[in-house]
N, C-alpha and C positions, 0 to 999 in steps of 0.2 A: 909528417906524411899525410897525404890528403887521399879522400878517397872520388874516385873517379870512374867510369865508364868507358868506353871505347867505342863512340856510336855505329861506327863502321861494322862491326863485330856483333850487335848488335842488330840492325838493319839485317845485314848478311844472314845470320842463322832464322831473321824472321822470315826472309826467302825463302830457306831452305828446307824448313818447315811447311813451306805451301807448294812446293813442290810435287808433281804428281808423283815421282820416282820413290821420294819418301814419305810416301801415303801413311808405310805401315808404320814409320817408328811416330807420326803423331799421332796415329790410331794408338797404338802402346804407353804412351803418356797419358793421353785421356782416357786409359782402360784403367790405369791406376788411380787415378783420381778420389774415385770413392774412395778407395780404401784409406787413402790419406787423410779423409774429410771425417773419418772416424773416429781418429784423434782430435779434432778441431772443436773444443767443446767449452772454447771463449767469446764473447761479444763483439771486442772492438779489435779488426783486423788488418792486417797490413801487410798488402802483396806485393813483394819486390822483384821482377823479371820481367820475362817475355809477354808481352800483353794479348800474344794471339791465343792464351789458357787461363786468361783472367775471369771471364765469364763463368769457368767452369768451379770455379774456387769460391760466387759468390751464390747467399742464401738469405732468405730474409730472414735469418733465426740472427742474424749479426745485428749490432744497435749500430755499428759502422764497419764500411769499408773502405778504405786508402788504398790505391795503387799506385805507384811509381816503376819506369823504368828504368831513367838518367839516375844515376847516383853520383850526382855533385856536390862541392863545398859552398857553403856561400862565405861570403866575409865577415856578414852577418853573425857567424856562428863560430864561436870559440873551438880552439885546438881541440879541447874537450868533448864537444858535440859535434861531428860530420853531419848530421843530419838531421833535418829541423825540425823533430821530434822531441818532448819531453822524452825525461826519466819515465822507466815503469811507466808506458802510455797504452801499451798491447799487449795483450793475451794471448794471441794467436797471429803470426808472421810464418810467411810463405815465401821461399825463396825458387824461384825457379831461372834454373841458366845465369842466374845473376854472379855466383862463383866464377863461373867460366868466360864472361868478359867483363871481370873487373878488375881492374889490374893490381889491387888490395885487396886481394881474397880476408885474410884474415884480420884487416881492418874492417872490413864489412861484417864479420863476424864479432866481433867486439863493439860495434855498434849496438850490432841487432842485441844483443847483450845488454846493453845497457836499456835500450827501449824495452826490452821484455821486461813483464810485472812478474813475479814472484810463482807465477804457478804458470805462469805461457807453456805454450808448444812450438815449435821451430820445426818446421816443413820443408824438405832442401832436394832439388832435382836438379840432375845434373848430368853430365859425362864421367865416369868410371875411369880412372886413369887405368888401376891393375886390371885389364880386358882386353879383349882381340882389337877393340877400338885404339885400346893406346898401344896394342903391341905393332899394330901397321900405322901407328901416328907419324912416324918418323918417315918414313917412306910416299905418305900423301902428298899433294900441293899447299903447301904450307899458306898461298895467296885467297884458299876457295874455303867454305867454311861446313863440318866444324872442325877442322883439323888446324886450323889457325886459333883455337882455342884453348883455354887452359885447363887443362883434365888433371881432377883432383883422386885420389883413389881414400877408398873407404876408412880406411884405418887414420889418417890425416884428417879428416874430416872427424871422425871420431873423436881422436885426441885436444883440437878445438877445442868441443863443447864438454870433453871431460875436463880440461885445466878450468875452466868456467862455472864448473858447476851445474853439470846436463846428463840426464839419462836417457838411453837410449831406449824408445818407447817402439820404434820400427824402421823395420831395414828390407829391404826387397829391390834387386837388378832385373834388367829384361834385356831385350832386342839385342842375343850374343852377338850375329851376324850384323858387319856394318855396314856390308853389301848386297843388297837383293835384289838378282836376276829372275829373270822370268822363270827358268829354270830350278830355280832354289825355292820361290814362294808358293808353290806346291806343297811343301817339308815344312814351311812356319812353325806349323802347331809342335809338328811332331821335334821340333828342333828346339823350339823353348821348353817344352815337358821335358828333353833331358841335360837341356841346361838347369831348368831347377833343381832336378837330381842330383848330379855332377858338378856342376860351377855356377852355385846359388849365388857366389861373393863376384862373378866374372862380367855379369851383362854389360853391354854397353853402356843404357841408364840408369842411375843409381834414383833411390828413393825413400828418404830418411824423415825419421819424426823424432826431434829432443823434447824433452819434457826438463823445465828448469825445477830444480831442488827447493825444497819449501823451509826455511830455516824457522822452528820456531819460536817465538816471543816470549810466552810466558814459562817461565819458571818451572820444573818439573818437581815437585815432594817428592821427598824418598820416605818411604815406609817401612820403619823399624819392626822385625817380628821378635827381637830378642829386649829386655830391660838393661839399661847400662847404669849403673849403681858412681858415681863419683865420691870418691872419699880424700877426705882433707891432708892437705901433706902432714908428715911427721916433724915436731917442733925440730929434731935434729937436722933435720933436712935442709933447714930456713936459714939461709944466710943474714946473718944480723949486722948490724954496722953499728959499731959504739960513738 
């Protein structure tokens, strides 16, 4: 299995995104931002998605930064490695919308795995599958985006990076509503204050931070507080051979 892209799918929600109709949900993305950048507390970084919130990801505190949006194979690169990245290369890997048009969700996740160093962070935006977004998913035009997308829900995502070896360092949804009429965006505020309240796991966008598990190397002493005395077996004891 290879992993791959859907450029179309891509292309499309970058439209969608510059849309004046859905002002507020990339307003809502880059409101979260900081908060995700709080976790971010490696050098060499690597941002995989939507490149119209790449800008916002980068700092000169990084020694580097790599972006990609295509997530293709080359020939080049063994079964082994999807993507032309060493082992343990990044500290710090950012995923945005990338889940949701690749059509090997969780082979992109097992990359990004491998490319992570031992203490990395994993930054992951996305579409909520369990939310009022996936609950009128079915019912959308499945041709217009992002309803032509793959909505992953939190606990699946979750389970990922625990079979992996990942603790969950943060978690936060927004934008319940996936519709906003003129009519409704009067209520915004007062509408996400009690979605936090009520259906904190519900928002439309999800926004996640793993933190990879640090196994360690050297050797741990154990530290005896009692004396353990060894005394010699009993000549009876001793099995003899004539």
């Amino acid at each position: 299995m290879k992993l791959n892209t859907n450029n179309y799918k891509y292309k499309e929600l970058t439209k969608w995104y510059r849309k004046p109709a859905n002002h507020h949900f990339k307003k809502n993305l880059n409101d979260h931002i900081p908060k995700i950048k709080k976790h971010m507390t490696g050098n060499h970084v690597l941002y995989i998605g939507l490149s119209e919130f790449k800008k916002k990801f980068e700092s000169s505190k990084h020694l580097s930064f790599i972006a990609i949006d295509e997530i293709t194979s080359s020939d080049n690169i063994t079964e082994s490695k999807r993507l032309p990245f060493e082992d343990s290369s990044y500290d710090v890997i950012i995923i945005v919308h990338a889940l949701d048009y690749t059509e090997n969700p969780y082979e992109l996740v097992r990359e990004i795995d491998r490319i992570a160093t031992d203490d990395a962070s994993v930054s992951l935006i996305g579409f909520n599958k369990f939310s009022l977004w996936g609950l009128v998913k079915p019912l959308m035009n499945k041709e217009v985006s992002p309803w032509f997308l793959n909505f992953h829900s939190l606990y699946n995502i979750r389970e990922w990076f625990k079979v992996l070896g990942y603790d969950s360092s943060y978690k936060d949804t927004s934008t319940f509503m996936p519709i906003i009429s003129r009519n409704i965006s009067r209520y915004i505020s007062k509408i996400s204050m009690l979605q936090k309240i009520f259906a904190s796991n519900f928002g439309g966008l999800y926004f996640l931070v793993f933190d990879k598990k640090m196994v360690p190397l050297n050797p741990i002493k154990l530290k005896f507080t009692e004396k353990y005395m060894i005394s010699s077996f009993p000549k009876s004891s001793l099995n003899r051979v004539k």
